[in-house]
LODONU-418107 format. One record per atom (N, C-alpha, C): atom name; x, y, z. Coordinates in pm, 1 decimal. Layout:
SITE  atom        c1        c2        c3
SITE    CA         X         Y         Z
...
//
This chain:
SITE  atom        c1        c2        c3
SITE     N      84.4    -119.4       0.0
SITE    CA       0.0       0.0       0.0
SITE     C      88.2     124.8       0.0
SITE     N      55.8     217.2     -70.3
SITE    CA     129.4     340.7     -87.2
SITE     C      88.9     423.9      43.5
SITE     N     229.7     457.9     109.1
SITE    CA     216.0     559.3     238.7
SITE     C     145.6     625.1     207.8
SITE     N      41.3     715.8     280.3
SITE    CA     -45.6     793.8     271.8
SITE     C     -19.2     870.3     380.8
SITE     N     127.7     889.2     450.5
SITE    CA     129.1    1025.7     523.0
SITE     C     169.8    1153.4     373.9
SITE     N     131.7    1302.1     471.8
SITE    CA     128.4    1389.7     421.4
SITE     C     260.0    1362.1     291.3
SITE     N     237.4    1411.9     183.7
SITE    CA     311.7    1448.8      78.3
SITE     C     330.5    1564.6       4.3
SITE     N     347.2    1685.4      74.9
SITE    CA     319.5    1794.0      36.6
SITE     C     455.1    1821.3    -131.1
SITE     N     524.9    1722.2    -172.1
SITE    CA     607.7    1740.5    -275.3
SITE     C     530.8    1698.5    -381.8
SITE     N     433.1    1663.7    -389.0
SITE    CA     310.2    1605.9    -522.4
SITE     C     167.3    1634.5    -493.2
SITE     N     133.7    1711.4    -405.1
SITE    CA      -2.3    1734.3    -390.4
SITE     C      13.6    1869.3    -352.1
SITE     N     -77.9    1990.9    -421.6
SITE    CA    -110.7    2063.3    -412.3
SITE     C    -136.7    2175.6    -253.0
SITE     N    -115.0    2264.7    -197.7
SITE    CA    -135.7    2279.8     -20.2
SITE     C    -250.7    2269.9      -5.9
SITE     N    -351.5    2230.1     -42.8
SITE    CA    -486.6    2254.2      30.0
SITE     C    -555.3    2108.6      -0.1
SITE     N    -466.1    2007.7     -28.6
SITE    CA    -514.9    1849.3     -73.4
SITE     C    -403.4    1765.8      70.4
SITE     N    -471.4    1663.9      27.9
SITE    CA    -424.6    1549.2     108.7
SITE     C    -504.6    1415.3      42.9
SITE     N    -417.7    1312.4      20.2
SITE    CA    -444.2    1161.0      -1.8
SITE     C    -552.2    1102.2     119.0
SITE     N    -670.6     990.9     122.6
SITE    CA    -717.9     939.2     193.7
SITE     C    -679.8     832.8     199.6
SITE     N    -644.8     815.1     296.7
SITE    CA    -576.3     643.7     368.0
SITE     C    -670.3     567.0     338.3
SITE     N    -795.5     559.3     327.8
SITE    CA    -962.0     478.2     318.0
SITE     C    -978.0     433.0     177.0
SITE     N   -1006.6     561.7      73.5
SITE    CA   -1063.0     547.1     -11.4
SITE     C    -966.1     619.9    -103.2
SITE     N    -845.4     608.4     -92.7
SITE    CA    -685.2     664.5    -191.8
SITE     C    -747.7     787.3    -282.5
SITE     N    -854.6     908.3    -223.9
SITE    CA    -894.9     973.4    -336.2
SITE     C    -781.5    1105.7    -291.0
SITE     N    -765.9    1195.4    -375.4
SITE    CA    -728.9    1309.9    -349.4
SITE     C    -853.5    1397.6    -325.8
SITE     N    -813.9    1466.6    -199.5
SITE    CA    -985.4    1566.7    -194.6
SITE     C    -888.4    1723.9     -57.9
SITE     N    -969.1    1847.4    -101.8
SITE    CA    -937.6    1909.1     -16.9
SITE     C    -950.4    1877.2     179.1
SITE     N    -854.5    1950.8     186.6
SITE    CA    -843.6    1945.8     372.5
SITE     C    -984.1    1943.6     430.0
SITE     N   -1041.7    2060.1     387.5
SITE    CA   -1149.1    2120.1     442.1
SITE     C   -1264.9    2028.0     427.1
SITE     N   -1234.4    1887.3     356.4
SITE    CA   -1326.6    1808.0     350.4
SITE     C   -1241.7    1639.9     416.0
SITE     N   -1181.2    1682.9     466.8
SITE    CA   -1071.3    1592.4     555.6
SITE     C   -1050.6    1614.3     697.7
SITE     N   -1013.5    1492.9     753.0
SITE    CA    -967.0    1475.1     894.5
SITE     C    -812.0    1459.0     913.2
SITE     N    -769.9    1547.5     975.6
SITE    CA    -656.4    1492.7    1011.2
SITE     C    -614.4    1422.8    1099.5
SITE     N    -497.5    1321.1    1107.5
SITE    CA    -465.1    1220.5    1239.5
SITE     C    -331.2    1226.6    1265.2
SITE     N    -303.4    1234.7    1380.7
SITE    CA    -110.3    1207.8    1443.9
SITE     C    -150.1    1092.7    1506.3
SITE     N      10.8    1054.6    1536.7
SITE    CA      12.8     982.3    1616.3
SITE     C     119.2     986.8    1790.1
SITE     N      52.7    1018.9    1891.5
SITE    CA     111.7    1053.0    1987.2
SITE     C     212.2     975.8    2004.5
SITE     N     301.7    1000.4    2148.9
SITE    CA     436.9     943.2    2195.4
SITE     C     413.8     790.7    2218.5
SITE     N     340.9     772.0    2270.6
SITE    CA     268.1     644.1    2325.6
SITE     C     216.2     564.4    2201.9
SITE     N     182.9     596.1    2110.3
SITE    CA     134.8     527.2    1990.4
SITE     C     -17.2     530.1    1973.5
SITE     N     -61.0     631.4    2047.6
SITE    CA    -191.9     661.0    2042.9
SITE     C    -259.4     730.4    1887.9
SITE     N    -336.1     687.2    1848.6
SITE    CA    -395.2     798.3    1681.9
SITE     C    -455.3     900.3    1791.5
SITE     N    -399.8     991.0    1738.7
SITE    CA    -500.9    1121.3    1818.1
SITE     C    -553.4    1193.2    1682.1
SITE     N    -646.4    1255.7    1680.9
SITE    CA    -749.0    1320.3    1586.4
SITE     C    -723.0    1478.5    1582.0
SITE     N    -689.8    1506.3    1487.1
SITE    CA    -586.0    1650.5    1509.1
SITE     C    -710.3    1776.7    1395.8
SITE     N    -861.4    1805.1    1483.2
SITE    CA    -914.0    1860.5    1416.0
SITE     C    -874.3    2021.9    1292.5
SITE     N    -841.3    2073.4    1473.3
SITE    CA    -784.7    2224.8    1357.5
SITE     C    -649.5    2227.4    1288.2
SITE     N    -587.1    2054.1    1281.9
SITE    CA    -447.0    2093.4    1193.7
SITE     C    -340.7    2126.6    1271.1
SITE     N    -327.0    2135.6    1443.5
SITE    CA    -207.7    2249.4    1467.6
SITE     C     -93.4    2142.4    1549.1
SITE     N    -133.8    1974.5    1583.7
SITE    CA     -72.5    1869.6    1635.8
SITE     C      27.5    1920.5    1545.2
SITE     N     157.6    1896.5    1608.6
SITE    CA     300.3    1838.5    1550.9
SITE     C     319.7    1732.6    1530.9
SITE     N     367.9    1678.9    1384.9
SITE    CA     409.9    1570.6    1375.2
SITE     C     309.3    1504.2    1184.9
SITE     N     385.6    1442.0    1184.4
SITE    CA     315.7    1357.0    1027.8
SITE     C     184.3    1307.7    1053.7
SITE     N      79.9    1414.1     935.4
SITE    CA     -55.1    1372.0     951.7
SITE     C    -109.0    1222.7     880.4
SITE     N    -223.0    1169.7     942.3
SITE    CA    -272.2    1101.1     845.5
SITE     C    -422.0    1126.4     836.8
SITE     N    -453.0    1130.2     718.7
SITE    CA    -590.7    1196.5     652.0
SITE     C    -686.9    1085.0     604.7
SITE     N    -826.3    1096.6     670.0
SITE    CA    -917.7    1086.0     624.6
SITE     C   -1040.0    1150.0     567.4
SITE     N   -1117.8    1106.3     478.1
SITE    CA   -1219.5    1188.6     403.5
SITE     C   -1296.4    1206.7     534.7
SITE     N   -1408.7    1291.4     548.2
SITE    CA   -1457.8    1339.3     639.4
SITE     C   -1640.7    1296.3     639.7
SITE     N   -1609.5    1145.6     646.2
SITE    CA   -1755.5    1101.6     661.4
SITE     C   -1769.8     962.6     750.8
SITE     N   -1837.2     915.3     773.6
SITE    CA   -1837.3     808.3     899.7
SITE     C   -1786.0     670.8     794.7
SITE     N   -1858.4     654.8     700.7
SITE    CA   -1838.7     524.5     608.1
SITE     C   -1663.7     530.6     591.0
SITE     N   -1595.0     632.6     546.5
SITE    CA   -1444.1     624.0     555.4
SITE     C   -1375.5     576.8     677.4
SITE     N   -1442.8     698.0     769.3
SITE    CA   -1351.3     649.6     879.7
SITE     C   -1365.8     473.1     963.5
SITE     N   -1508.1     416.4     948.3
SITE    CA   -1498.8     296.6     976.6
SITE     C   -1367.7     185.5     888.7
SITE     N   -1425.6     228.1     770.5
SITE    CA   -1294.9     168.4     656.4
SITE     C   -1170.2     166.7     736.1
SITE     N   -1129.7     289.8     744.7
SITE    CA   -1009.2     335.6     824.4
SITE     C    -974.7     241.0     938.6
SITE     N   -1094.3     245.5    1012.7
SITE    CA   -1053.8     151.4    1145.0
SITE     C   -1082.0      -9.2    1115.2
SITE     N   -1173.1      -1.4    1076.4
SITE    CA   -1236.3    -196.6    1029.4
SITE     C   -1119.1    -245.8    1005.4
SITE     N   -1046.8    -169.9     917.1
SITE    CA    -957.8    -259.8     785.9
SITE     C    -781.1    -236.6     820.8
SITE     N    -816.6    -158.9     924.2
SITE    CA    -648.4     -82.5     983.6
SITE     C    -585.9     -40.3     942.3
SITE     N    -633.0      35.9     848.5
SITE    CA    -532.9      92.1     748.1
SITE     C    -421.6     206.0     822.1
SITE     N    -518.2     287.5     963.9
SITE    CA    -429.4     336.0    1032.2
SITE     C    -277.2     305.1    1031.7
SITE     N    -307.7     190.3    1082.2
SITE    CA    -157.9     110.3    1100.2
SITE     C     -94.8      80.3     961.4
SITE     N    -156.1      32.1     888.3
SITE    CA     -67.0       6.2     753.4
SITE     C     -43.0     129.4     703.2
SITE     N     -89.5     201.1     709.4
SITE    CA     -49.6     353.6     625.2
SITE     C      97.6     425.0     730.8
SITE     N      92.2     425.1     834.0
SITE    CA     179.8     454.4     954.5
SITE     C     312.2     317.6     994.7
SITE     N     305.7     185.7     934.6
SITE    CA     325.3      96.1     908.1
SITE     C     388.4      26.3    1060.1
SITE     N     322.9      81.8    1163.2
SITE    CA     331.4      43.2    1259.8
SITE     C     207.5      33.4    1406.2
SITE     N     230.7     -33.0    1515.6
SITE    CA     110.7     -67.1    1572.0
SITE     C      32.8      62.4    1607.4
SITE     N     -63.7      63.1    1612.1
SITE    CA    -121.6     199.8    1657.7
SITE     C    -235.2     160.4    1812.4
SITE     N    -255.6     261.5    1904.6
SITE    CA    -348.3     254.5    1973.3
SITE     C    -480.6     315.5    1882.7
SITE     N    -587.3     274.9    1876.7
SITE    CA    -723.4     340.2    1830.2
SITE     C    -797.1     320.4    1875.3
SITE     N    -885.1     417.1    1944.8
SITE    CA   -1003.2     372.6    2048.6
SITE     C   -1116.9     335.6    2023.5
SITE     N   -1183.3     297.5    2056.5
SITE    CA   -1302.7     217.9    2025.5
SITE     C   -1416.3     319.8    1998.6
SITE     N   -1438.5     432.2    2085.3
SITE    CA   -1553.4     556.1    2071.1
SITE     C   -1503.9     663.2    1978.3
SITE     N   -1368.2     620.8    1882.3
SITE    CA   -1291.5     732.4    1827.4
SITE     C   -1351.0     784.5    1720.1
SITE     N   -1487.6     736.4    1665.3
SITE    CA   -1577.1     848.4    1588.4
SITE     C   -1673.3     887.5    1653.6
SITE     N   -1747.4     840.7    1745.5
SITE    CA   -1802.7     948.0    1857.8
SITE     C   -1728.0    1049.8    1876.0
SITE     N   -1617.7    1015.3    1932.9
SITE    CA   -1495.6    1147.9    1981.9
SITE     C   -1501.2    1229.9    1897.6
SITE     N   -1472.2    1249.1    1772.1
SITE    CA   -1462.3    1306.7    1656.7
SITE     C   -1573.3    1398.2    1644.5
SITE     N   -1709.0    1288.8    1621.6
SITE    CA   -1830.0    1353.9    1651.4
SITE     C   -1857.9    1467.5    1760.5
SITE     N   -1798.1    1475.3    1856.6
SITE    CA   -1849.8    1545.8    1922.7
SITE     C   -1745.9    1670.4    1944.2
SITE     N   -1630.3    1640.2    1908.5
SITE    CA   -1542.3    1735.2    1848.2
SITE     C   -1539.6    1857.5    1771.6
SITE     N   -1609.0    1799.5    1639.7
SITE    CA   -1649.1    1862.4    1554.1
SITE     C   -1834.9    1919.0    1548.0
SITE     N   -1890.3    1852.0    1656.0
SITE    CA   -1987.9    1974.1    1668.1
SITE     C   -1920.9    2064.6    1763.7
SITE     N   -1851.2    2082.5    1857.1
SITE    CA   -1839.6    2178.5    1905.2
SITE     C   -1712.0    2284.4    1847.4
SITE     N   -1719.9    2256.5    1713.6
SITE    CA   -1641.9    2360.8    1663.9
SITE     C   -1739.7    2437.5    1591.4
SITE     N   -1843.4    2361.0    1533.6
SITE    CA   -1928.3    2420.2    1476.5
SITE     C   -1990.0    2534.4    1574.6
SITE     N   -2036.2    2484.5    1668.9
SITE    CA   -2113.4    2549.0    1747.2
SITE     C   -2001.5    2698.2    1826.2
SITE     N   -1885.6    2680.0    1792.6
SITE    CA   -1822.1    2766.1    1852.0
SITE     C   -1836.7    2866.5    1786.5
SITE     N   -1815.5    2858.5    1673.4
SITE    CA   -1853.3    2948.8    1504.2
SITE     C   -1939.2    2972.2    1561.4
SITE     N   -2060.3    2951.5    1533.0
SITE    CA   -2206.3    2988.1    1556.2
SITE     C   -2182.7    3085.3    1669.8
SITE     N   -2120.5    3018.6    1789.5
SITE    CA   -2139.4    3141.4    1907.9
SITE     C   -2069.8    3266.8    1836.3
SITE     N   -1979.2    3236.3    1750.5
SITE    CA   -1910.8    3348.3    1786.5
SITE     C   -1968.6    3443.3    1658.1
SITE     N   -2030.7    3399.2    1587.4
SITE    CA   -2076.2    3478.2    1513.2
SITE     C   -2199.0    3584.5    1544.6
SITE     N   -2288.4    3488.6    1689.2
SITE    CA   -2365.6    3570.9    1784.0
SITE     C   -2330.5    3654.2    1850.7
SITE     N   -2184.0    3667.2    1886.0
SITE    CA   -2147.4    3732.5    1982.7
SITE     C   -2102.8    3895.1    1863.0
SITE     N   -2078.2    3884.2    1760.1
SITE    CA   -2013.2    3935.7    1660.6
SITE     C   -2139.6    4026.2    1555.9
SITE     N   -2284.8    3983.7    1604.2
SITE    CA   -2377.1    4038.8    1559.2
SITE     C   -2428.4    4005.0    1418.3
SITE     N   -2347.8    3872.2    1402.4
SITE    CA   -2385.9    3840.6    1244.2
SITE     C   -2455.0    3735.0    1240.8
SITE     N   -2537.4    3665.8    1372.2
SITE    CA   -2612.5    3561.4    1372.9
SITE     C   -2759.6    3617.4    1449.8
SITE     N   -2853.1    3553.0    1428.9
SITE    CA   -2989.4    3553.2    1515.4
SITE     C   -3079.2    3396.4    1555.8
SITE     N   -3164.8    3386.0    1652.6
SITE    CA   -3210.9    3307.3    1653.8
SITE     C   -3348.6    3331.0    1677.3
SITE     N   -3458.2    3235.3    1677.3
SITE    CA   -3595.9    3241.6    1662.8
SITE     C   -3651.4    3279.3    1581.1
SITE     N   -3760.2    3218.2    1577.6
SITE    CA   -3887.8    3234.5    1413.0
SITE     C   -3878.4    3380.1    1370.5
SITE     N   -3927.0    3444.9    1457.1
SITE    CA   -3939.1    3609.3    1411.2
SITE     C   -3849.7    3682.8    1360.7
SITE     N   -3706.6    3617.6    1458.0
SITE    CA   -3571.6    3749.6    1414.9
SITE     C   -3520.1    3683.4    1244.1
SITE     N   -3542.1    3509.8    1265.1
SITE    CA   -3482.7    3469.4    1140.9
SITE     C   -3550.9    3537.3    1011.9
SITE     N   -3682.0    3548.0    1033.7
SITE    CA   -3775.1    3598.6     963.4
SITE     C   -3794.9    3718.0     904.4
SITE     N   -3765.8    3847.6    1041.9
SITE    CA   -3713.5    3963.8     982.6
SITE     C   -3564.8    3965.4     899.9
SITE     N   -3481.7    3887.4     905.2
SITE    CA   -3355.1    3935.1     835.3
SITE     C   -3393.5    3854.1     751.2
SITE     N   -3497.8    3769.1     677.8
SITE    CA   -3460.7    3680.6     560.3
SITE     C   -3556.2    3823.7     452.4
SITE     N   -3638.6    3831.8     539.5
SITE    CA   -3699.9    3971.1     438.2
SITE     C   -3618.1    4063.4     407.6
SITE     N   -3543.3    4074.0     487.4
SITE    CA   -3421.0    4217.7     463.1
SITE     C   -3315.8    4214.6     403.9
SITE     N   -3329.9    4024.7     375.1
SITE    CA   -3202.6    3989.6     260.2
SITE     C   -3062.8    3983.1     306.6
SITE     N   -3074.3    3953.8     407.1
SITE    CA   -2979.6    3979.0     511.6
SITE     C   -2877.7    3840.8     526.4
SITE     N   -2944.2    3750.7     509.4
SITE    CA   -2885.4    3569.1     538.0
SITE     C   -2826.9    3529.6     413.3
SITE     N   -2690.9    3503.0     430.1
SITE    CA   -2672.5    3399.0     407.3
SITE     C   -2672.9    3232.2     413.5
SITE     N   -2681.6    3210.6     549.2
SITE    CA   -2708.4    3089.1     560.3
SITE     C   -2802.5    3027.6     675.6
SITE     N   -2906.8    2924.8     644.0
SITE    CA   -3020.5    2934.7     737.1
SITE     C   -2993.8    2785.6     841.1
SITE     N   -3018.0    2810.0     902.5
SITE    CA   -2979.4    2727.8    1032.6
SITE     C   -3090.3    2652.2    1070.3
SITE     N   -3113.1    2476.1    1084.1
SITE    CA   -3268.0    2476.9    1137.9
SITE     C   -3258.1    2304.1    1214.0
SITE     N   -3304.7    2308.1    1311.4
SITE    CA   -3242.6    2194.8    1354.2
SITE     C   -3349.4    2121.3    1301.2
SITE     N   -3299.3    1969.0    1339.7
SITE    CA   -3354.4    1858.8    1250.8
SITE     C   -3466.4    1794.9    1324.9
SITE     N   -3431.7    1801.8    1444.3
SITE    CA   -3573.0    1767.6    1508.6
SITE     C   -3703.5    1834.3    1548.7
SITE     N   -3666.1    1970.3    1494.7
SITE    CA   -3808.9    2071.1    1514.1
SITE     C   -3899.5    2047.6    1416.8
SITE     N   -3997.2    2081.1    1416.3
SITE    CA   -4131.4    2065.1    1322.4
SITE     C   -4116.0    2118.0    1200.9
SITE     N   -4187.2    2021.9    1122.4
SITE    CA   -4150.2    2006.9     984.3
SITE     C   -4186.5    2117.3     905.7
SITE     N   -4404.8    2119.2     982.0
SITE    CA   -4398.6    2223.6     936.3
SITE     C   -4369.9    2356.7     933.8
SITE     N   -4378.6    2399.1    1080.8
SITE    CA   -4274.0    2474.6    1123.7
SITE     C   -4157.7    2533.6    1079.1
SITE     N   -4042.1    2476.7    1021.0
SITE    CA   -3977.0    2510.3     925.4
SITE     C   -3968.9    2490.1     787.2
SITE     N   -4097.3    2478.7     755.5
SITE    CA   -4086.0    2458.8     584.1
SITE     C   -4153.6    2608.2     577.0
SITE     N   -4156.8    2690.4     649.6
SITE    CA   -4201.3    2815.8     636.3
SITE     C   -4090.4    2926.9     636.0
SITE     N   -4017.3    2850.8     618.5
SITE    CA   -3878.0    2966.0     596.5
SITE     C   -3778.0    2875.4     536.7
SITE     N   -3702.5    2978.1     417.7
SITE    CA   -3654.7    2881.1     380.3
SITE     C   -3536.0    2988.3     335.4
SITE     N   -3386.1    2943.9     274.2
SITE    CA   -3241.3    3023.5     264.5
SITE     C   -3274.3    3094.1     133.5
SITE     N   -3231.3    3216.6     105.7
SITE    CA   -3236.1    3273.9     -10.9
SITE     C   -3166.8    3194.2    -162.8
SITE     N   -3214.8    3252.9    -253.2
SITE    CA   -3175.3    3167.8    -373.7
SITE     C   -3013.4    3132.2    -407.6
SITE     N   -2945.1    3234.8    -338.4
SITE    CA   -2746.5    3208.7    -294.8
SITE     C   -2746.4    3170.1    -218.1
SITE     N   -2848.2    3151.1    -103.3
SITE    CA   -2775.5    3117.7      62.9
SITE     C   -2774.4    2933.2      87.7
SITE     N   -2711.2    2910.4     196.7
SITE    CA   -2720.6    2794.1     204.2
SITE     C   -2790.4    2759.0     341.2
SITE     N   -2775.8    2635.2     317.7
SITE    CA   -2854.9    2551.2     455.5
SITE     C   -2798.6    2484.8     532.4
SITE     N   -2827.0    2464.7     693.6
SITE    CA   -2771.6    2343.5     748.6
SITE     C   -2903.0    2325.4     817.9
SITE     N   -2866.8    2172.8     837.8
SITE    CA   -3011.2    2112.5     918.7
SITE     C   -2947.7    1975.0     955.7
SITE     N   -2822.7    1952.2    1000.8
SITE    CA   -2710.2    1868.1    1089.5
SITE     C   -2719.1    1871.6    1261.0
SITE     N   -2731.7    1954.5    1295.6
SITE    CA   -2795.1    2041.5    1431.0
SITE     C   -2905.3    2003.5    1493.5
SITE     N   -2896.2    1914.0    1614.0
SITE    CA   -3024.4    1883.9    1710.6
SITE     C   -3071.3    2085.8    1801.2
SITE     N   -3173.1    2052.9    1805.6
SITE    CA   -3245.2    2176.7    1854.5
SITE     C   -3196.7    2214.3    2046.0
SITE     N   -3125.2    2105.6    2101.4
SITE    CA   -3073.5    2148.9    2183.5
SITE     C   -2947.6    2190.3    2190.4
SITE     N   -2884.3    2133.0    2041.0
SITE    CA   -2722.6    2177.3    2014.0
SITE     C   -2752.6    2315.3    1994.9
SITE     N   -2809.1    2377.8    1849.6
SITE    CA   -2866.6    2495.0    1847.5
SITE     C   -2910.8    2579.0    1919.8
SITE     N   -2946.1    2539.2    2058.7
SITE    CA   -3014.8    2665.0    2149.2
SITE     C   -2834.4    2653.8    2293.4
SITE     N   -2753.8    2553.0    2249.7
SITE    CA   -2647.8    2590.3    2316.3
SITE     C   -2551.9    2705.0    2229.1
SITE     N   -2535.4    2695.9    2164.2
SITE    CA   -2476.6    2827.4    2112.0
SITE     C   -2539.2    2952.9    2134.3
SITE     N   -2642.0    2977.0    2172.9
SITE    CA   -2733.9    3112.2    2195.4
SITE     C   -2760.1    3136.2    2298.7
SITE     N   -2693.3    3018.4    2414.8
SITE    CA   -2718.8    3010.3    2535.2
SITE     C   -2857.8    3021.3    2610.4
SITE     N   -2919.4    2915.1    2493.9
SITE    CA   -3082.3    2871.9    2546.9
SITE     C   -3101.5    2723.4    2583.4
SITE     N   -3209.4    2706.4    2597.1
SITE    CA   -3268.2    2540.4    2684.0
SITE     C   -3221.5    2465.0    2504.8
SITE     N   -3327.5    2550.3    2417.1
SITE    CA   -3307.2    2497.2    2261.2
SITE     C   -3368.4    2600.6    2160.2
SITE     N   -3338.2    2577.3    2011.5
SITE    CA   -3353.9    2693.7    1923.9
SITE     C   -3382.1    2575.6    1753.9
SITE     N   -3436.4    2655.1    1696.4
SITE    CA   -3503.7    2553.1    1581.7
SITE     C   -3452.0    2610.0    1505.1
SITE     N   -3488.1    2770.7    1494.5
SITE    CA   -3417.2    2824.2    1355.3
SITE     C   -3278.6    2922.2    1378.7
SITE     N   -3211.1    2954.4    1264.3
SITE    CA   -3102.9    3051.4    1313.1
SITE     C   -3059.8    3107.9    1170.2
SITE     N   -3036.8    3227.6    1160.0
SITE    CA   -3030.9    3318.3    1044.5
SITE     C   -2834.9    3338.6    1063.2
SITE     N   -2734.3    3340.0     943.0
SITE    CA   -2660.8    3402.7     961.3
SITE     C   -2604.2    3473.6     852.3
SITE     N   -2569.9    3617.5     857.6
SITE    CA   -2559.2    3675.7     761.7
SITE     C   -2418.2    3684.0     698.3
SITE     N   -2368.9    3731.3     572.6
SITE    CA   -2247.7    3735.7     516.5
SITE     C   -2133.3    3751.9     610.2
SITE     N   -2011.6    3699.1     596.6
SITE    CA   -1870.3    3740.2     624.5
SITE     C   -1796.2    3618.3     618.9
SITE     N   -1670.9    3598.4     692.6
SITE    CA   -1587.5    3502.6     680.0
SITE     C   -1631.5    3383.0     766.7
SITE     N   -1711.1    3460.4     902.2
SITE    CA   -1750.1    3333.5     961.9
SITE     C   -1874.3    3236.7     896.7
SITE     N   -1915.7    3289.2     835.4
SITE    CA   -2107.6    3196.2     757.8
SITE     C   -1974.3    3096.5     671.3
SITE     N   -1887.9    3119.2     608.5
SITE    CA   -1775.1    3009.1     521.3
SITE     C   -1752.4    2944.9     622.4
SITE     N   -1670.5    2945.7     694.4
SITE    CA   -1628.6    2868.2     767.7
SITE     C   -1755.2    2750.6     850.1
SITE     N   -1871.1    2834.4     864.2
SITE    CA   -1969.3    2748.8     928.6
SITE     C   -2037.1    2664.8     851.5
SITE     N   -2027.7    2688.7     724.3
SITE    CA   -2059.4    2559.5     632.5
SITE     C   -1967.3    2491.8     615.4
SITE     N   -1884.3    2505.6     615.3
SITE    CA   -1744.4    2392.3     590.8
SITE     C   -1726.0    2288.3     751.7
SITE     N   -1780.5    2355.9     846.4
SITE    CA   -1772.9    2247.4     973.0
SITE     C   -1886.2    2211.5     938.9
SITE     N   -2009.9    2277.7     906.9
SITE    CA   -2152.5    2214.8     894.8
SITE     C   -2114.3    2080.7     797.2
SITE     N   -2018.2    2092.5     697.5
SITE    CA   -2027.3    1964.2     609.2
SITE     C   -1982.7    1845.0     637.2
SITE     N   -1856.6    1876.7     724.0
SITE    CA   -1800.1    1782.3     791.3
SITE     C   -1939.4    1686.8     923.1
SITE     N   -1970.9    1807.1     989.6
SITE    CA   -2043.0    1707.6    1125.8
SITE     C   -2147.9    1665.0    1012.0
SITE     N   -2205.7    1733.7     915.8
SITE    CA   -2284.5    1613.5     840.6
SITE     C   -2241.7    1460.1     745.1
SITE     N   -2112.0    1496.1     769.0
SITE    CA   -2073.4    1362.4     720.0
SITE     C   -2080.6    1231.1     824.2
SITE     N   -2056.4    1267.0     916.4
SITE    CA   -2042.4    1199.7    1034.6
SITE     C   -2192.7    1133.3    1054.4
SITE     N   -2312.0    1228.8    1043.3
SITE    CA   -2408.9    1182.9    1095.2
SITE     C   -2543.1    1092.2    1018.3
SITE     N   -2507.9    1012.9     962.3
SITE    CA   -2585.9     942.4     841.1
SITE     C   -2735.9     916.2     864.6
SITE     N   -2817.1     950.4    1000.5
SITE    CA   -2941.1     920.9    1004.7
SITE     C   -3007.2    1033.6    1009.1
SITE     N   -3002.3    1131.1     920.6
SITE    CA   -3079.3    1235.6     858.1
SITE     C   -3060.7    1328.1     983.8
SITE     N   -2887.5    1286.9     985.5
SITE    CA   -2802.3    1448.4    1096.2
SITE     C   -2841.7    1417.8    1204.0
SITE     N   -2900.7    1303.3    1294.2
SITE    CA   -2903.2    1273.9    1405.4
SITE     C   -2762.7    1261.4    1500.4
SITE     N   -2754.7    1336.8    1600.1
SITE    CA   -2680.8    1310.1    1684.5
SITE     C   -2636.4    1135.2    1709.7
SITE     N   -2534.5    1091.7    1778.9
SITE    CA   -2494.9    1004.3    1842.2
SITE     C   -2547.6     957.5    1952.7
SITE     N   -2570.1     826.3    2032.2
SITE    CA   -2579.8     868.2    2142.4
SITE     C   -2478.9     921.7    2268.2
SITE     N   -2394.7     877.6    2226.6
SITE    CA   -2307.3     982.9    2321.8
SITE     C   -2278.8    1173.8    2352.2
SITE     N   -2335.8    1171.5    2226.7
SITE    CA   -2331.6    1354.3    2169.8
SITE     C   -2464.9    1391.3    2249.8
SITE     N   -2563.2    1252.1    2238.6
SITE    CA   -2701.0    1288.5    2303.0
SITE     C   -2717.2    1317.5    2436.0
SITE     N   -2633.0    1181.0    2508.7
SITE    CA   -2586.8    1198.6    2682.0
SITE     C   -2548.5    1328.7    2717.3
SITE     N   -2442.1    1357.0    2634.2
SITE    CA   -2366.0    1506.6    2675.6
SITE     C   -2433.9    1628.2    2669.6
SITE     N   -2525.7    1649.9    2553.3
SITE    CA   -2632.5    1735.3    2569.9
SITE     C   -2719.4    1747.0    2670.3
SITE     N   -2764.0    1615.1    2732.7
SITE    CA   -2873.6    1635.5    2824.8
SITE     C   -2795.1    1657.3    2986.4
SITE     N   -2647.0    1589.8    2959.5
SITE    CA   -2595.8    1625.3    3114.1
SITE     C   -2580.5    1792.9    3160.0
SITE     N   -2656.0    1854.2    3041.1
SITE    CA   -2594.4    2006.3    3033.0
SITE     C   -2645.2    2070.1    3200.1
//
């Protein structure tokens, strides 16, 4: 099997090889992995671990590949520790990056939450991207919907959503242009890769929510 640590002398800076499925695909649609002192895989979300990455595509079906089939280890060509909850971990990782975005885009005045406020800024043309969690009412949110450029997420349980706004829970959420609405679709794509039952949480992501 061809090493699949980083190769930045044949791949482009914003690519990386998948250990899983040998595709070339951008970062931003990738996981990165080290491997600690101990021989532990540690999961190196924002990129900043020291040391030779190893990359996976950023969806649950890869990363099982990854672990089922060990490629960890064959790609690293030595024993690895890998934990057993290590896409839960991930999972819950990567919602709370999402959700950090989100806060901070509230805190920054470029986000809103609830029917009404989402409502006034979608009239005002204001959103870029519409926020709506997956377990709120259907019909309920089929009454608002992202402008003809804007985008959507609906990855987000309604109590994840009302933690970023620092509520019990929140269904809808409006956010308007800048650097952070990019960035919040690009984590939005990732935790939706992860979550294959129409963006349902985990149950462990679920526990942690309710121990709030």
């Amino acid at each position: 099997m061809t090493n699949a640590f980083e190769h930045k002398d044949t791949l482009q800076s914003n690519e990386r090889k998948c250990i899983a499925t040998g595709k070339i695909r951008d970062r931003d649609e990738m996981y990165r992995f080290i491997i600690g002192p101990d021989g532990q895989l540690l999961p190196d979300l924002a990129e900043k671990l020291p040391g030779r990455g190893l990359w996976v595509s950023a969806n649950q079906l890869s990363l099982k590949l990854a672990i089922e089939e060990n490629l960890f280890e064959k790609s690293a060509k030595k024993t690895l520790k890998v934990k057993d909850n290590l896409i839960s971990e991930i999972e819950c990782l990567q919602s709370k990056r999402l959700l950090d975005l989100i806060r901070l885009a509230r805190k920054a005045g470029q986000a809103v939450c609830g029917y009404e406020k989402v409502k006034e800024w979608l009239s005002k043309d204001k959103v870029l991207l519409l926020i709506q969690a997956h377990d709120g009412s259907g019909r309920g949110k089929s009454k608002l919907s992202p402008p003809d450029t804007g985008k959507f997420i609906g990855c987000l349980s309604s109590l994840e959503l009302g933690e970023a706004f620092g509520r019990q829970s929140a269904i809808h959420c409006a956010v308007t242009s800048g650097g952070l609405a990019k960035r919040i679709v690009q984590e939005a794509h990732r935790l939706k890769g992860l979550r294959q039952n129409f963006g349902e949480e985990s149950p462990e992501r679920k526990r942690q929510l309710n121990e709030r």
